[in-house]
N, C-alpha and C positions, 0 to 999 in steps of 0.2 A: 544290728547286734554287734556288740564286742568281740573283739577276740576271737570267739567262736562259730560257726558255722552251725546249728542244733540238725541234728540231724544226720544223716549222710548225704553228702551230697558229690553227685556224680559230674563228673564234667567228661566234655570229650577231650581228646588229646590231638592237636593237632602235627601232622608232620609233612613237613613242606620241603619243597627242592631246595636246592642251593639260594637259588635268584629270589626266594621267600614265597613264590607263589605254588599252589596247588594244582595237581594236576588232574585230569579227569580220573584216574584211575588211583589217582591214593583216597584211603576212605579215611574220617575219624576214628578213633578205638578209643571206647569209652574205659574210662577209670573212675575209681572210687575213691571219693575223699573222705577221710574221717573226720579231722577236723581241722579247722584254720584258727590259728593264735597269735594275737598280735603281740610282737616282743618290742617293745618297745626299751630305747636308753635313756640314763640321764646321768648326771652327777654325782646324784646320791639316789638311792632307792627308797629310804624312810621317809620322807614325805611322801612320796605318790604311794605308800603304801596306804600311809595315814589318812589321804585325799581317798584312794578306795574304797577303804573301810566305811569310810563316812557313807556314801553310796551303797554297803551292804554287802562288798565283796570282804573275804575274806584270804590272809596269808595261807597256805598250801604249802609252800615249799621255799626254800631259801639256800643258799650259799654265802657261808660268812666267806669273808675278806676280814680278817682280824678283828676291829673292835665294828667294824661296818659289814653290808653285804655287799655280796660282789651281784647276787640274782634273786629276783622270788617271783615265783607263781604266787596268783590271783585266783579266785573264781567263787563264783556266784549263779548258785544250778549249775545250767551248761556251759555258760560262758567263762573263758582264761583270758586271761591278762599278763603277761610277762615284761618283769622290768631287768635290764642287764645294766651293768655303769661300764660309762665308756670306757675307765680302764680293765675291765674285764675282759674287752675284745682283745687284748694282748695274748690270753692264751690260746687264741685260735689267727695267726697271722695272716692265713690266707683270707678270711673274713676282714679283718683288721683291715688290710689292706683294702678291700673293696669296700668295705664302708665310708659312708658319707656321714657328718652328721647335720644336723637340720629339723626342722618342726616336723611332725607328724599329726596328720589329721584325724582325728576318731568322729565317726557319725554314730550316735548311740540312741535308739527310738524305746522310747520307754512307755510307759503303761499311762504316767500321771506325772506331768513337768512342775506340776507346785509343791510335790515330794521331793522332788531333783532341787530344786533353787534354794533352801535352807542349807540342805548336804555339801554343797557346793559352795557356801559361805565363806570370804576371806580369799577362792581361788580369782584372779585376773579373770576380769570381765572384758570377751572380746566383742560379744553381742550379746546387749539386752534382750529380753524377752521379746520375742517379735512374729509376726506372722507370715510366711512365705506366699511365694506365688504357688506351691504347687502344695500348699494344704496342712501344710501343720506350725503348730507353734513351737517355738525353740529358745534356746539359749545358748550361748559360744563363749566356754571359759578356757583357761588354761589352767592344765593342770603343773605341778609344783615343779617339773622339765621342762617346764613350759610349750609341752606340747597340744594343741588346742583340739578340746574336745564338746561337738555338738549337741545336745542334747533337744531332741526331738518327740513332740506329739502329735500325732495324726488326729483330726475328727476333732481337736479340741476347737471349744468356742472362746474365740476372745475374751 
């Protein structure tokens, strides 16, 4: 799934010594997540909006940057999508700072991949339609950041 997490979902938290390792007597302490979204950057945001939409997400939210946006939320049901442009990160420096830029991977399992490969028309083809070794058929495009995103069906027959 994108972006999102559905659900709640819990994880433990781990807390470890200095030297990284645990010790018999520290425990996990379990915390609650609500949800995980993936923010992705690029350039410009109007394409990958446009490349979204196609797919059936929808804009939510946005921050202009004058005649452009600087951010916009995604979603579709429970799943978010966030895009920021890189010069956006200028307003938060300490992020700015530690940010890298570079491709980002999305694994996206969907219902029906011959619904996906029309929507996805026109995007960089990084893999054709293919079958894996561990069971589903797929396809590897890039989206208009050029960050590459998988789309996957389990159970499908060739």
């Amino acid at each position: 799934m994108i972006g999102t997490a559905v659900g709640t979902l819990t994880l433990a938290l781990l807390v470890s010594s200095p030297a990284g390792l645990l010790k018999a007597e520290e425990k996990t302490k379990p915390m609650t997540i609500k949800r995980i979204t993936t923010n992705l950057y690029a350039e410009e945001i109007e394409p990958c909006i446009q490349f979204w939409e196609r797919l059936g997400f929808e804009k939510v939210k946005d921050v202009p940057d004058g005649r452009k946006l600087a951010f916009a939320m995604l979603q579709k049901g429970n799943l978010e999508l966030m895009y920021g442009t890189y010069s956006s990160l200028s307003q938060d420096p300490d992020v700015a700072k530690a940010f890298h830029k570079g491709t980002t991977y999305l694994f996206v399992e969907v219902e029906n991949l011959d619904d996906v490969i029309p929507a996805t028309a026109g995007a960089e083809i990084v893999k054709s339609k293919h079958q894996t070794f561990y069971g589903s058929t797929e396809i590897s495009v890039k989206d208009p950041a050029g960050h590459i995103v998988t789309f996957a069906q389990f159970g499908a027959k060739p």
